[in-house]
VOPAGU-2260 file (C-alpha; in pm, 1 decimal, decimal comma):
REM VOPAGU-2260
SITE   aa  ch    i         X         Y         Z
SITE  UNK   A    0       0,0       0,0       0,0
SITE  UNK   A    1     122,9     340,0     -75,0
SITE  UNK   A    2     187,2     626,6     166,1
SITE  UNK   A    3     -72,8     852,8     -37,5
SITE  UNK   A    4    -311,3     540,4      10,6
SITE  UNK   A    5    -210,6     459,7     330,4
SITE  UNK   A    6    -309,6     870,7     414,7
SITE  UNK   A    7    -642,0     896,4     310,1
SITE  UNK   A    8    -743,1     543,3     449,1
SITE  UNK   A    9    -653,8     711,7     787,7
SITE  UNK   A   10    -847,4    1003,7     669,7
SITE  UNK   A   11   -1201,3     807,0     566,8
SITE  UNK   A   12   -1099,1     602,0     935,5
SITE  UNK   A   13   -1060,3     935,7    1147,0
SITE  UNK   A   14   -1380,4    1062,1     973,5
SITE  UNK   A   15   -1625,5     777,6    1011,5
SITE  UNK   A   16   -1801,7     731,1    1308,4
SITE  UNK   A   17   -1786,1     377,8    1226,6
SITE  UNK   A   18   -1543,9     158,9    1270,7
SITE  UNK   A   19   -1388,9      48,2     959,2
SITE  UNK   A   20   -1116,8    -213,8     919,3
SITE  UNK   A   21    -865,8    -145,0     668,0
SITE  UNK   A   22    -913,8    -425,4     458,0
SITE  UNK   A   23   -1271,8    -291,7     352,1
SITE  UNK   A   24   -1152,1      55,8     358,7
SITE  UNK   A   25    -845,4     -52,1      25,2
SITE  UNK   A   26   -1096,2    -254,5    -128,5
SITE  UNK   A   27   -1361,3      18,4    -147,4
SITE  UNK   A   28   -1092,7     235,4    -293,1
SITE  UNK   A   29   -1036,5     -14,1    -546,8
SITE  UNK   A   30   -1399,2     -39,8    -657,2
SITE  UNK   A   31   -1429,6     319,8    -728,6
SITE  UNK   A   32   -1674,9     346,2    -398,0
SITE  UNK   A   33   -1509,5     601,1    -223,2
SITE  UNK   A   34   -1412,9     950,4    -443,2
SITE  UNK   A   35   -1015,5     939,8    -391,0
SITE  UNK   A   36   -1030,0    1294,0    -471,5
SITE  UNK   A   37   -1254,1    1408,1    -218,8
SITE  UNK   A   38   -1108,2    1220,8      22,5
SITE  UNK   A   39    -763,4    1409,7     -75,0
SITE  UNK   A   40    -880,5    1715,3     -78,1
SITE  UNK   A   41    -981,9    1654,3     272,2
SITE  UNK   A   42    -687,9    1515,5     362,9
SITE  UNK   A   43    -505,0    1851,5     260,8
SITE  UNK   A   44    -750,1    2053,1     404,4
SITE  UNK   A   45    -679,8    1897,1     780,2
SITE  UNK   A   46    -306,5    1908,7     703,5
SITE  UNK   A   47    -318,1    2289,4     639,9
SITE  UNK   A   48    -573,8    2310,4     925,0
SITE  UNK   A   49    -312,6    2149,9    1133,5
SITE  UNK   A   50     -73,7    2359,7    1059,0
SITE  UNK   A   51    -231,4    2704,9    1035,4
SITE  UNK   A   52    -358,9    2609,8    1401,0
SITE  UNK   A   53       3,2    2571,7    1553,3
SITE  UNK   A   54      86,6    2910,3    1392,9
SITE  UNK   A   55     215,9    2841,8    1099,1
SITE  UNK   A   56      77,6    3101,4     808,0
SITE  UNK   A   57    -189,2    3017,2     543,6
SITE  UNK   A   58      48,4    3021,9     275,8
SITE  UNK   A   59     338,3    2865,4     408,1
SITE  UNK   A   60     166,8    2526,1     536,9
SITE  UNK   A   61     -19,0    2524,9     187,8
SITE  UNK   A   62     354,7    2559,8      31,5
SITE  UNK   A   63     495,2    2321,9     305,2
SITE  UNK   A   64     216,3    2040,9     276,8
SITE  UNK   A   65     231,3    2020,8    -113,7
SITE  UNK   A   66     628,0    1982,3     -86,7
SITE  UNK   A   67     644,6    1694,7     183,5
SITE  UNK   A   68     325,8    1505,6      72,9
SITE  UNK   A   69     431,0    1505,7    -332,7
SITE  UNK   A   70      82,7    1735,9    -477,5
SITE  UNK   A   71     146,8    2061,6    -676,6
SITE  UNK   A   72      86,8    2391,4    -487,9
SITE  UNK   A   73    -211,0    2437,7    -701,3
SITE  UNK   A   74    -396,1    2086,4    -576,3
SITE  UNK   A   75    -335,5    2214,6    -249,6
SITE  UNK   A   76    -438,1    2583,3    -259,1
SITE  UNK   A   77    -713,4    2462,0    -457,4
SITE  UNK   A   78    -807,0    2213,2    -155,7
SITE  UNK   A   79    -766,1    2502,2      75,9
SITE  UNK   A   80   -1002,1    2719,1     -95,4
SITE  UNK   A   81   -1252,7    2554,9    -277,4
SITE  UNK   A   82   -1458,8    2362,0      12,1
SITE  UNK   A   83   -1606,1    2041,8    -159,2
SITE  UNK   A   84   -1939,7    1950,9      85,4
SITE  UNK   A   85   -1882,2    1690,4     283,2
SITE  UNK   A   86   -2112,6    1446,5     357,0
């Protein structure tokens, strides 16, 4: 399992207020039943969150998250700024 995969299976887990093993967390990302890139974005989103709340500015956790986890600035600031509804 990758360490993008890994991420947002930790994500979806965090999120749910059910418990969810892992093993039925990969496979529903392998059937297409959970949207990776909602999931992502949501990912980023806490990262930033995370970051901007120990005092880090806006732009520089956006910058630092999309250097350490591999996604382009843009993926990130768009993440940041365009809320996707979560459900």
């Amino acid at each position: 399992m990758t360490e993008r995969k890994r991420l947002l299976i930790n994500i979806v887990k965090h999120k749910s207020t059910e418990r969810i093993s892992e093993n039925t967390l990969d496979w529903m990302f392998r059937e297409g039943i959970i949207n990776i890139a909602a999931v992502e974005a949501m990912a980023i989103r806490d990262m930033v969150e995370r970051r901007v709340a120990h005092g880090e500015g806006k732009m520089r956790a956006i910058e630092e998250v999309a250097y350490r986890h591999g996604f382009s600035f843009e993926k990130v600031r768009h993440a940041v700024y365009k809320k996707i509804k979560e459900v």
